[in-house]
C-alpha positions, 0 to 999 in steps of 0.5 A: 255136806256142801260141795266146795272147791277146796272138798273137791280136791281132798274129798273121797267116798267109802261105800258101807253096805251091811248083808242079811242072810236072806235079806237084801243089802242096805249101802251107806255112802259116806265121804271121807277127807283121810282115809284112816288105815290101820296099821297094827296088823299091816306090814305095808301101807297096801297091805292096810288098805286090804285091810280096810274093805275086809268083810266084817262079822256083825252081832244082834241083827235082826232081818227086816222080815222076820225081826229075827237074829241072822247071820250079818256082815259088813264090807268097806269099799272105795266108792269115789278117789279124789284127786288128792289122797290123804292117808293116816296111818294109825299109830296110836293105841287108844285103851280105856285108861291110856294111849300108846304108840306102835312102833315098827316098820310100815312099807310106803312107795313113791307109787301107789295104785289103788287096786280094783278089788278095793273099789265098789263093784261099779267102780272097779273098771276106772281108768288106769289113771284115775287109780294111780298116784304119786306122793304129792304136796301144795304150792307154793314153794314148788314141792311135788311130793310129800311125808309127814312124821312121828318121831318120839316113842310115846304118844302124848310126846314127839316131834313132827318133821316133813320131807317133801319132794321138791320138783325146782331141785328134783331131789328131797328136803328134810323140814324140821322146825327152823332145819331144812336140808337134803335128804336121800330117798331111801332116806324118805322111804325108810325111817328108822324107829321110833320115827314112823310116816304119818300122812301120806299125801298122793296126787292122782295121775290123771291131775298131774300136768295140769295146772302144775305149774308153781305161781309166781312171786315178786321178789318181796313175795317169794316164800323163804 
């Protein structure tokens, strides 16, 4: 896939490596621009991320040597973090026939720290920084952190809103259609149902402060 500056900012890497018994391992990098978390068994976004590196039983593999059926498993981890972490949580149920939408309550933080566990081997040792992160949005109305929304029961239906952090006002604001209005954080970090967080956008700790600041605007030019 061709490096741009854009996939630079928004760009991760997941490891895949499938084990024989008896065999050596065989690694599949892949890059990933959302990293798509599971939610059906998860009372926390941490908690779905677990959940993504578990170590999964695969059927009908043969070894490499013997082209005989063996005992196989698979193991998900985070090879590469990229400097803007997007999470989407997977609220739709897709069956054969239907599509449906779970529906509870999903714990999500202002902080977030990926957990070395959950990195490859050889990554598990980053600095601090280079494993934490905060709720993040773009410019360039100045908003630093940022949750999108389902609202709705069902699936094919809903509604979509934004609270954003918004850095200038140093406090929360609701986004809905054509309605802006303030917001408590308790507010963002605790919707009630049928509304669930959708996408989480996370900022890496060792890119804030750089290059933060808001562009500016000729008096014509300033986003309304």
């Amino acid at each position: 896939m061709e490096r741009t500056p854009l996939s630079d900012i928004f760009r991760g890497q997941l490891r895949s490596r499938v084990q024989r018994m008896g065999d050596t391992s065989t690694d599949n990098i892949q890059p990933f621009f959302t990293l798509q978390l599971d939610i059906e068994k998860a009372h926390s976004v941490k908690n779905a991320m677990e959940l993504l590196v578990g170590r999964d039983q695969l059927e009908g593999l043969t070894c490499l040597k013997t082209n005989r059926e063996v005992e196989a498993w698979q193991t998900v981890t985070i090879e590469e973090l990229p400097p803007v972490l997007i999470l989407h949580l997977k609220w739709f149920d897709y069956k054969l026939d239907a599509c449906s939408k779970i529906v509870k309550s999903v714990e999500f933080t202002v902080d977030l720290k990926v957990d070395g566990k959950l990195m490859s081997h050889s990554k598990a040792k980053l600095p601090l920084k280079q494993k934490q992160y905060k709720l993040f949005a773009g410019y360039p109305v100045n908003l630093e952190q940022m949750v999108v929304y389902h609202d709705g029961n069902e699936a094919t239906k809903g509604h979509y809103i934004t609270d954003a952090y918004h850095q200038g006002l140093g406090g929360w604001i609701r986004y809905d259609d054509s309605t802006v209005r303030p917001v408590s954080e308790a507010a963002v970090l605790k919707p009630k149902a049928p509304r669930v967080p959708y996408l989480l956008y996370y900022r890496r700790a060792d890119t804030i402060g750089r290059g933060a600041s808001a562009p500016s605007f000729s008096a014509s030019e300033k986003p309304r």
